[in-house]
N, C-alpha and C positions, 0 to 999 in steps of 0.2 A: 246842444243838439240843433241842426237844422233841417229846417223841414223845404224839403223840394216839390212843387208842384211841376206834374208836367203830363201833357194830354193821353200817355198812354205809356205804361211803365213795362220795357220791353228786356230783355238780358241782356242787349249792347248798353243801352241805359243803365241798367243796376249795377254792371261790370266798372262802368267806366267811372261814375260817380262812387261807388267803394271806393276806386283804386284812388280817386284823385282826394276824398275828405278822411276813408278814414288809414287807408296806409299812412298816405303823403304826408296831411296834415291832423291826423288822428282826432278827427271831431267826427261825432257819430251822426249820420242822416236817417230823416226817415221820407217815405214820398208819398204822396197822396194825389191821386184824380179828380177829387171832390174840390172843387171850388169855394163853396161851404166853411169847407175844413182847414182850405186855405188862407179866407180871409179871417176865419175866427181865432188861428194863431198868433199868438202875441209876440213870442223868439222871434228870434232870425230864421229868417226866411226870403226863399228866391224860386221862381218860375225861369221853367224851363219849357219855351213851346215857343210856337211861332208868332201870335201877337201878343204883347202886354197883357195883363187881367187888368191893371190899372196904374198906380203908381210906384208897385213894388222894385226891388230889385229882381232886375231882369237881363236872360240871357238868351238870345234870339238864337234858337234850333234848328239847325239844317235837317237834309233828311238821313243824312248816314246813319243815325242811330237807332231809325224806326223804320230802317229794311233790312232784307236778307239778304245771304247770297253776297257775291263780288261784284261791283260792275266798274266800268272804268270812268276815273272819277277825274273831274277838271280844278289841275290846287294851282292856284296862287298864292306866292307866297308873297310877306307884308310886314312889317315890323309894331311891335304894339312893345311904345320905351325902349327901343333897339334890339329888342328879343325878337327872332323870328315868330312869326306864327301864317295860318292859314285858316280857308274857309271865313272869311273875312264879313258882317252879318246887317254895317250900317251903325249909323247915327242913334238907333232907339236902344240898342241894347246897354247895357253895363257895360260890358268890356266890348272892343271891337271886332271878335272874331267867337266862334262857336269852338272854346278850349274843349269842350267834353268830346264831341266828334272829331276835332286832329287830334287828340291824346289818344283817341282810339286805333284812328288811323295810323298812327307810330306804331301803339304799344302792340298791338294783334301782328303787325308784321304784313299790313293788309296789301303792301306793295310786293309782296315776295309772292303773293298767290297769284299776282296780274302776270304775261308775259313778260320775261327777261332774258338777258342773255346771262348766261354761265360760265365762269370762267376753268378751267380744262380740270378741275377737280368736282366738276357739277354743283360749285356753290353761287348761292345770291352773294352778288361782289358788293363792295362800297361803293362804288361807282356809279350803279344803277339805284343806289336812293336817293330818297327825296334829300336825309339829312346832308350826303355828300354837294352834291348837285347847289344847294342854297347855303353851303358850307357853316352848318353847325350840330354839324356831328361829333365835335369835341363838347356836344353842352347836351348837361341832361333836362333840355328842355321843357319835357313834361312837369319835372318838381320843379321848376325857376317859375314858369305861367303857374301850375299851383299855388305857391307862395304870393305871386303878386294877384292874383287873387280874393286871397286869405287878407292881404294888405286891405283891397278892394271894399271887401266883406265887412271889416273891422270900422274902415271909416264908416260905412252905412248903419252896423251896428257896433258903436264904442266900448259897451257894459259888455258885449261878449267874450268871454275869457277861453283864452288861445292855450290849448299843449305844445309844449317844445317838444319833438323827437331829437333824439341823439344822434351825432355822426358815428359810424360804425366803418371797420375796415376787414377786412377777410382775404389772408394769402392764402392760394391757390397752388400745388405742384400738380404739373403733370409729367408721371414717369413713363415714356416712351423708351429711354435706353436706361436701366437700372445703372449697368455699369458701361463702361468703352471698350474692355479686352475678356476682364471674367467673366467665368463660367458661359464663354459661348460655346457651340458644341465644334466637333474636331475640326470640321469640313469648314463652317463658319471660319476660324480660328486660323487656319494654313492658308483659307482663300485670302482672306483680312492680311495678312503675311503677305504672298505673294503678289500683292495687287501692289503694296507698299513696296515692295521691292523690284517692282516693275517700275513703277512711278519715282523711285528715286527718294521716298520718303524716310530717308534714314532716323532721322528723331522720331519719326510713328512706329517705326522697328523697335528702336531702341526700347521706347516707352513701354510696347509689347510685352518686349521681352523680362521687363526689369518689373512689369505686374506680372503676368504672368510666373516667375520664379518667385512672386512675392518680395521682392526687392523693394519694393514701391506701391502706396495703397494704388486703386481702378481712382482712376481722374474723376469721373460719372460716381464715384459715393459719398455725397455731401450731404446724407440724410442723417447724420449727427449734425453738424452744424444747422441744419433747417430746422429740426427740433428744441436745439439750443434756439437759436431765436425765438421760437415759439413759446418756449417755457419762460425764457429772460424778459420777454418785452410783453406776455399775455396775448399774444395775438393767435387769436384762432385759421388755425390753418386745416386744410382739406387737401391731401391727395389722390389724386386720381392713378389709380395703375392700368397699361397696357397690359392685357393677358390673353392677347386674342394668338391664333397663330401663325405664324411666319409667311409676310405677304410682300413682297417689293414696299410696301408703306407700314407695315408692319413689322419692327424688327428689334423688338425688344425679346432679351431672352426666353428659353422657354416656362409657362407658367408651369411646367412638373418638375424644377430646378427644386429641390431642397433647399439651394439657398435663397433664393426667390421669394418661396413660401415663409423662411423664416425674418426676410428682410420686414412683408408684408404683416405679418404677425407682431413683428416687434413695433412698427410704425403705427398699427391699429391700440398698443397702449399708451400711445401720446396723441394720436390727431386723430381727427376723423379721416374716413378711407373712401374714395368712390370711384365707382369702374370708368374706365378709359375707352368706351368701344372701338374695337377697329375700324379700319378706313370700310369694309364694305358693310357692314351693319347698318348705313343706313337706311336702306330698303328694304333691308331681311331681319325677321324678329325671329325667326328660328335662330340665325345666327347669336343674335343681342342674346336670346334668352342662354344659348349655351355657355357665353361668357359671363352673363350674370351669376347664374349655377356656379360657373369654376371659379367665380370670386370667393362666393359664399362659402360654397367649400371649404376655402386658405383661411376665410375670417371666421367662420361660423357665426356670421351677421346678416342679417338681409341689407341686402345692399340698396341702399334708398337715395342714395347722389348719383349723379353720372356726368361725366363731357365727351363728346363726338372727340375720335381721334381725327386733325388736321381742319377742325369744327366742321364738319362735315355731315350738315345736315337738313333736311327736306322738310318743310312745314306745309301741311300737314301730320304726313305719314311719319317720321322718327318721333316726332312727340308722342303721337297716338302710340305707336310699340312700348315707349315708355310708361304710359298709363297703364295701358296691359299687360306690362311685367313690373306693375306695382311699385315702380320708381317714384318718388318722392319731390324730388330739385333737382335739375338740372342747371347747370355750369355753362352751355355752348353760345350762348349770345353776346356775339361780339364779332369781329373783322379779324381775318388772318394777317391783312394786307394792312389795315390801318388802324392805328387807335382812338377811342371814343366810343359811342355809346348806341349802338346798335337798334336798339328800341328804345332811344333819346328819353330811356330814364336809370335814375342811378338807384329805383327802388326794387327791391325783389318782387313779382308781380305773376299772377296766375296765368296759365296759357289759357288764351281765350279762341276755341276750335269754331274759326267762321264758318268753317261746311256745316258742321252741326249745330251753331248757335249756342253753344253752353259755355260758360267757363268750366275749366277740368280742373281735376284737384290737385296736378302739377304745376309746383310753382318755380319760376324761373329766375335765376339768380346772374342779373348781365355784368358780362366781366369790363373793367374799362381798358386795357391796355397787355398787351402779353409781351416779353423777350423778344422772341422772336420778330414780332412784326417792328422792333424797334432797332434791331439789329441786322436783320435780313433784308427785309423791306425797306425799312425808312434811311437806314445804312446812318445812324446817327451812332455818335460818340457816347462812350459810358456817361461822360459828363454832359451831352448833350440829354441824353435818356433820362436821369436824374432828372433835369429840369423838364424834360416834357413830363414826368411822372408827377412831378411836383403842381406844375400847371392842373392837371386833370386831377390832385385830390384836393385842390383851392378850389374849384367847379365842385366838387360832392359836398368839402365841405360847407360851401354857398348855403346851400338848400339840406346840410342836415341828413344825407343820404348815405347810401353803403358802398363805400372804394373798394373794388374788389380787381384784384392782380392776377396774372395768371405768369406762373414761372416755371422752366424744367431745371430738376435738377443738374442739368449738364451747364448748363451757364454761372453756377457756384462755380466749376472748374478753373475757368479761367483758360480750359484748353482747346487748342486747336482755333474752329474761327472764336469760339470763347475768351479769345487773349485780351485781356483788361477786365474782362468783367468781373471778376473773383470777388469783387466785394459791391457790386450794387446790389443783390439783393437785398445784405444785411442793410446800404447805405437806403434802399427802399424803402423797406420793412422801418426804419426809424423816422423816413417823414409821413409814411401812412398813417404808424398809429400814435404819431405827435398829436 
């Protein structure tokens, strides 16, 4: 145990010390005000405030953690052993910067509440952070400054004896098109047809035609082989289902499809299952809550995970709807556009609601990397992708943290702009959970 002194124990305080002794590095704290109390401890122990008490180890305090409210805050960033860091604190302190207050600053998302610009899907971009901006947002910096730390802590006391946490990995699907031709409805189905044959797409006809007569399995149904994985290598996987309905961003089948429901039925006795919200749910909890409902429904589960369809989402306000429709984890933390680590830590961690000042009892599970942004975006090769995947679970497993993927089922395919990809997931899935 260590004991932290620090002049006034506030809940950005309490929040951010949990997150960084006992998630990160699983050593339990406790804090005291009392000076007293502070020097008559014999453990390890460290002060947290603005001057020294005397010769302890010490960590000079800014004032982020002992206000409220937003305000716009002046970072400079600075390297402490080539790691970035900020809030930079002087010569007296232990370390050279104030890790509790930028951890927070990261981890609450406290730059997405300042003004930004929005990129045409209303989301906070990569672009506009701090991690993009000082480019180490391929690093889960928060658990790396942890660790060294922990390093820090060890040489001042040698006799204290350290927990190893374990590296852990978690694939992710998200089902936005269950299948590419079945069971869409008629109008869908002839439009899909004649656009193709407007366009000259003779092999997307063809393919059509030969699932459609069931000639040929739907391209989009690789959720036997995701399963397979799943069960062959032990890796815990989560899918998320689209169920919302039919919107220009929303165009997965309909969720009253009988076969739908029995895709989702059979998936829910191998993985866990979590809702997919549509693209406008982010502002409307009438909405969210009706999808959650018609999940629950298909599972007869409460449904307690979730990911923003096109991560499409507002902090604040879509976490808050998520607490009050008794969601559990959420999945959305991370860049559409670019891979790395969004709230620059690779650990699952509580949303901390600045307008209100509380931690909620939604916890956040940041994804590192998705298909999509490595394919669309980043326009890299299968075998380019592989190796940027590989890169970012060398960074988790640094620091002992949780890799976590996000894939659609349509990219198993290998069809359409999917051509090559047919076997990175599986080639994924076996350097995660090495």
């Amino acid at each position: 145990m260590i004991l932290v002194y620090t002049h006034k124990i506030t809940p950005r305080v309490r929040y951010i010390f949990k997150h960084i002794f006992t998630r990160i590095l699983q050593i339990e704290i406790n804090f005291t005000t009392k000076v007293e109390d502070f020097v008559a401890f014999s453990g390890p122990k460290l002060s947290y405030t603005k001057v020294a008490l005397g010769n302890e180890f010490f960590i000079k305090s800014t004032n982020l953690l002992f206000q409220q409210g937003i305000n716009d805050l002046e970072i400079n960033v600075s390297k402490w052993d080539k790691v970035p860091c900020f809030f930079a604190t002087g010569v007296k302190s232990s370390i050279p910067f104030d890790i509790f207050s930028a951890s927070f600053y990261l981890i609450t998302r406290y730059e997405e509440y300042l003004p930004h610009v929005k990129d045409k899907y209303e989301r906070f971009t990569a672009e506009e952070s701090l991690a993009f901006k000082y480019k180490f947002l391929e690093k889960p910096v928060i658990d790396a400054w942890a660790y060294k730390l922990m390093k820090v802590i060890k040489e001042r006391f040698p006799e204290f004896e350290l927990k190893k946490r374990n590296y852990n990995f978690i694939s992710t699907i998200d089902v936005d098109n269950a299948f590419a031709y079945n069971h869409k409805s008629i109008v869908r189905t002839i439009g899909g047809f004649l656009k193709d044959v407007y366009q000259l797409n003779i092999f997307n006809v063809w393919d059509r035609l030969t699932v459609l007569f069931n000639l040929k399995k739907d391209p989009y149904d690789t959720f036997s082989r995701i399963l397979q994985y799943k069960t062959e290598l032990k890796v815990p996987t989560v899918f998320f289902f689209l169920i919302g309905d039919y919107t220009t961003y929303d165009t997965n089948i309909s969720a009253a499809k009988t076969t739908f429901k029995l895709l989702i039925k059979h998936v829910v006795d191998y993985a866990l299952v979590g809702l997919h919200p549509s693209y406008y749910t982010m502002n409307d909890i009438v909405l969210l809550k009706k999808e959650k409902e018609r999940l629950e429904s298909i599972t007869n589960i409460p449904t307690k995970r979730s990911r923003q369809h096109f991560l499409r989402f507002s902090l604040p306000e879509t976490y808050r709807s998520l607490i009050d429709l008794e969601v559990e984890e959420d999945y959305s933390m991370g860049y559409a556009s670019h891979v790395g680590f969004r709230a620059s830590t690779c650990t699952p961690f509580y949303f901390y609601d600045l307008d209100y000042e509380i931690q909620t009892p939604l916890k956040v599970f940041p994804f590192a990397l998705m298909d999509t942004t490595l394919n669309d975006y980043m326009k890299l090769t299968p075998k380019q992708s592989l190796g940027k995947i590989r890169d970012l679970k060398n960074e988790v497993k640094r620091v002992n943290g949780t890799f976590i993927t996000l894939f659609h089922n349509e990219s198993l395919s290998g069809y359409l702009r999917w051509k090559g990809w047919g076997r990175v997931y599986g080639s994924m899935i076996k350097i995660a959970a090495n």
